[in-house]
C-alpha positions in Angstrom: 9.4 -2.3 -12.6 11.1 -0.3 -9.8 14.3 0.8 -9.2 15.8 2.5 -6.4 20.1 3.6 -6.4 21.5 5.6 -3.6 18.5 7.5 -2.9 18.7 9.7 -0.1 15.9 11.9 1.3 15.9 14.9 3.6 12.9 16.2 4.6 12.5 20.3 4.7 13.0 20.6 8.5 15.9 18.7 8.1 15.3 15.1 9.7 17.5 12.6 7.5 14.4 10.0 6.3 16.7 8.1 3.9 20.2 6.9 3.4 21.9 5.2 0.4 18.8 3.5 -0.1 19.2 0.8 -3.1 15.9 -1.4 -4.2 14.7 -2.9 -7.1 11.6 -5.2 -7.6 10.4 -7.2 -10.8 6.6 -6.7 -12.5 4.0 -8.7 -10.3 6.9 -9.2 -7.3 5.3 -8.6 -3.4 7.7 -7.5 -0.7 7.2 -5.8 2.8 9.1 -3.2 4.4 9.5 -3.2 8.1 11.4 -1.7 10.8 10.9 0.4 13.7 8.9 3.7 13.9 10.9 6.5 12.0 12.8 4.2 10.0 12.0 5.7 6.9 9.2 3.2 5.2 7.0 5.7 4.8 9.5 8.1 3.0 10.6 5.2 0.9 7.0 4.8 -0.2 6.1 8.2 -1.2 9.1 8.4 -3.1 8.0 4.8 -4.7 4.9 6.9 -5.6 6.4 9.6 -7.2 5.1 12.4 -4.7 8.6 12.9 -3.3 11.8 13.6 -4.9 14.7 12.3 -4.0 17.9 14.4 -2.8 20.4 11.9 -4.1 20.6 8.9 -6.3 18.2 7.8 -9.0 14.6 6.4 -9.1 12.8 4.4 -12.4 9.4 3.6 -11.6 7.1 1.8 -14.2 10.5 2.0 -16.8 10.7 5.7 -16.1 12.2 8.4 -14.8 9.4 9.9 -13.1 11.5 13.5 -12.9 12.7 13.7 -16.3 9.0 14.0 -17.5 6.9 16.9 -18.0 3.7 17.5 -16.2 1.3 15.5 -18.3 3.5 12.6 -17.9 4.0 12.4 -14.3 0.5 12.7 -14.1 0.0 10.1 -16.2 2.6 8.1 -14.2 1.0 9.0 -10.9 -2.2 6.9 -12.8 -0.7 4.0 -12.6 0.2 4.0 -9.4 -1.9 3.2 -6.4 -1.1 4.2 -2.9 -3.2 2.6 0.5 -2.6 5.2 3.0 -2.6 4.5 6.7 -5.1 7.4 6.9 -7.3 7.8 3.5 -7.2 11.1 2.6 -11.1 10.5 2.0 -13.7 13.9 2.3 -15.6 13.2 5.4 -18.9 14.0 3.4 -18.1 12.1 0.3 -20.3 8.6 -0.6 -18.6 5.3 -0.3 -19.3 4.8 -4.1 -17.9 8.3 -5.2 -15.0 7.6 -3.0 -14.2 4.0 -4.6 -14.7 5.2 -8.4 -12.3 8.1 -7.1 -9.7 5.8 -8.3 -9.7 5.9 -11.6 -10.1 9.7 -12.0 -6.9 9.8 -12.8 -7.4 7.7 -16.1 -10.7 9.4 -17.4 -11.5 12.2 -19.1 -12.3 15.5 -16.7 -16.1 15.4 -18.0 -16.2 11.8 -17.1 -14.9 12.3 -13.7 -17.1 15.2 -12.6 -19.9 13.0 -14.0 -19.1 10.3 -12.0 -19.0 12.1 -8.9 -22.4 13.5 -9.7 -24.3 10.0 -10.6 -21.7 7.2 -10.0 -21.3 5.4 -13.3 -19.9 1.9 -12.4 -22.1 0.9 -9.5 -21.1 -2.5 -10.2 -18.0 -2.5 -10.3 -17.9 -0.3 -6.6 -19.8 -3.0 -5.3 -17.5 -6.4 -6.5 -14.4 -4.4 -4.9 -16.2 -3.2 -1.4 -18.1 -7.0 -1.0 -13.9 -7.9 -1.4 -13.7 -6.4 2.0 -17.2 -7.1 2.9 -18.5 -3.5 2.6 -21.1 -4.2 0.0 -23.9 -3.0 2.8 -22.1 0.3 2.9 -22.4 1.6 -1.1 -24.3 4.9 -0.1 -23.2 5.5 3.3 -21.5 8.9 3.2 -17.5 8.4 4.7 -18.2 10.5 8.0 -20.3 7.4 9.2 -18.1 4.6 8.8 -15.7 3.5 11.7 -11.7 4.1 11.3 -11.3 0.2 10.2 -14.0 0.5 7.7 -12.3 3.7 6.5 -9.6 2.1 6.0 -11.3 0.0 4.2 -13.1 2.2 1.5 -9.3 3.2 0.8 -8.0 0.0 -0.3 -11.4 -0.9 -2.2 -10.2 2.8 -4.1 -7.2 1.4 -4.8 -8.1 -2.2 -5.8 -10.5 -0.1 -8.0 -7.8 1.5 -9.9 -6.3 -1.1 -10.8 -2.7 -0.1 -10.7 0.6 -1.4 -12.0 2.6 -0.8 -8.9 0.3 -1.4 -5.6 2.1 0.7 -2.5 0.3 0.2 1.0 1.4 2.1 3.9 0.0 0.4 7.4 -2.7 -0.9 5.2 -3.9 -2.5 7.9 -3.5 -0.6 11.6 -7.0 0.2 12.0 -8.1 -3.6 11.5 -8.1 -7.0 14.1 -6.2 -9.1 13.5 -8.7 -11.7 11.8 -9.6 -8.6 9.4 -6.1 -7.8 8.6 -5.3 -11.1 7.9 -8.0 -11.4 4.9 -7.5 -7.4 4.0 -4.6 -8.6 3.1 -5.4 -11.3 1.2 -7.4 -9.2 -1.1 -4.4 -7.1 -1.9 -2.0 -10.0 -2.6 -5.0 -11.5 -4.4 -5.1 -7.9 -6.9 -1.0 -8.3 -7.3 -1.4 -12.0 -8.1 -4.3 -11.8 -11.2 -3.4 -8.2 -12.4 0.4 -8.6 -12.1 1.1 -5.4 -10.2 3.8 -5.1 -8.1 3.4 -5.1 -4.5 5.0 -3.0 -1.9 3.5 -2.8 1.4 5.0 -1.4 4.9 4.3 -3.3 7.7 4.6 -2.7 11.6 3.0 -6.8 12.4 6.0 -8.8 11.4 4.1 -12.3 11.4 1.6 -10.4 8.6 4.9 -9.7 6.5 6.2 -12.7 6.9 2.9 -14.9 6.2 2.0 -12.7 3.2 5.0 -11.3 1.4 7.6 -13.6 -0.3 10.5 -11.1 0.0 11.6 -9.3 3.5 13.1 -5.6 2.9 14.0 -4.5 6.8 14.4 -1.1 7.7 16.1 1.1 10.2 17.8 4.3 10.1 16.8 5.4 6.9 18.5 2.1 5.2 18.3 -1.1 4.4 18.9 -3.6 6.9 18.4 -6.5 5.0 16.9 -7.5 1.7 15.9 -11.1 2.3 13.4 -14.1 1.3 11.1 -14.5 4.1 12.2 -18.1 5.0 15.6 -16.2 5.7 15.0 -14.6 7.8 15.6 -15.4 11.2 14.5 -14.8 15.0 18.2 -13.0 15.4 17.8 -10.5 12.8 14.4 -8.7 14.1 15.5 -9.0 17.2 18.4 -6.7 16.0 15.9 -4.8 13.8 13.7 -3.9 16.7 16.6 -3.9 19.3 14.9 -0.7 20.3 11.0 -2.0 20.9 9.6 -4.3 22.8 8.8 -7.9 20.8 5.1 -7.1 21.5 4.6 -4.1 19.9 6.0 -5.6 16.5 5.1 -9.1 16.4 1.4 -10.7 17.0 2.1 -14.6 16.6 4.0 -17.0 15.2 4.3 -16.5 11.0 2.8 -19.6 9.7 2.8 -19.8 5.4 -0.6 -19.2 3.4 -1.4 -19.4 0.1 -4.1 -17.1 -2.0 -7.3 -19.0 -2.6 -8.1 -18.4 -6.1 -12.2 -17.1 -4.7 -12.1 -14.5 -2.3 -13.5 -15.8 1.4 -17.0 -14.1 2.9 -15.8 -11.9 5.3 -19.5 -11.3 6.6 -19.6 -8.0 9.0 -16.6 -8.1 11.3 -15.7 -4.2 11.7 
């Protein structure tokens, strides 16, 4: 599904992001990436989304080279992917319905996708994905009057909307309490589970990663510190990833196991 071999990243100003970076990750697999600030996870991710282009080494996403295609096919790529910013890039002005059906514009026609954003098409299926994340009340509500958590929301309903074959998630979660991003969370690992996309998600919280995510990838440095189940890994080995931060800033509680429900949970209105 993914591939990553010696990739290394330098952004324009100069600052080495990534080094030697080797990953790979199977159809429907879910692994987290954490590490301290600046460690590159949110290089690594762009270039998992195919909006950056690696200075060394080679990347396959979705069986491809995403770099030896033309235009219409890295657009068509790009499609399949879906990326959860830590920030949606979402117009202030824009409804939450036009912003959630925003996420398959990249798999309709351009007369279908200016129609939608004129008289939203699928209000049904807006709806199922925001009452997800229990933002049903908040269809029509242009973006500028929503909260940052909600925000952040409205992103991941976008993406959850699209559907993707390779879920990415960047901080999906910063903007949320901890009982939200607990359940936000859910819902994405709930998508990976009944659609089969892969899911990649970075993660500052370490006891979310570790509840959540099966597979550990930690990060500092611009490499890979360890590539490990989450039962592997141990007390010792955060403590050296995060020898430079303060145990609070990176971990909220103690990681305890939890399994998907098969029915998503009411949230009710907690943001």
């Amino acid at each position: 599904m993914i591939s990553l071999a010696a990739v290394g990243f330098t952004h324009p100003n100069g600052q080495r992001a990534l080094r030697e970076v080797s990953l790979a990750a199977r159809a429907g697999e879910r692994l987290a990436v954490i590490g301290p600030s600046g460690a590159g996870k949110t290089t690594l991710l762009r270039l998992l989304g195919a909006a950056l282009r690696p200075a060394e080494g080679a990347v396959r996403l979705l069986e491809q080279d995403p770099w030896a295609a033309n235009a219409a096919g890295l657009r068509a790529l790009r499609a399949r992917i879906g990326m959860v910013h830590q920030a949606p890039p979402i117009a202030p002005r824009l409804r939450v319905v036009s912003a959630v059906l925003s996420g398959r514009l990249g798999q309709w026609s351009a007369w279908r996708a200016l129609a939608s954003l004129l008289h939203p098409s699928d209000l049904a299926g807006a709806q199922e994905v925001l009452a997800r994340l229990a933002l049903q009340d908040r269809l029509f509500d242009r973006c500028d009057r929503l909260s940052g958590g909600q925000l952040q929301r409205v992103g991941i309903a976008r993406v959850l909307y699209q559907r993707p074959a390779l879920l990415l998630a960047d901080e999906p979660v910063s903007a949320l309490d901890p009982t939200l991003a607990d359940a936000t969370l859910q819902q994405l690992v709930a998508q990976s589970e009944s659609t089969g996309a892969t899911l990649v998600a970075s993660l500052h919280a370490v006891d979310l990663a570790l509840r959540w995510f099966p597979r550990i990838v930690g990060m500092r440095d611009g490499r890979v510190s360890f590539d490990r189940p989450a039962a592997e890994v141990s007390p010792e080995m955060l403590a050296a990833l995060y020898a430079s931060e303060p145990a609070s800033e990176w971990r909220r509680g103690e990681a305890t196991p939890a399994r998907v429900e098969p029915v998503a949970p009411s949230l009710g209105r907690l943001d």
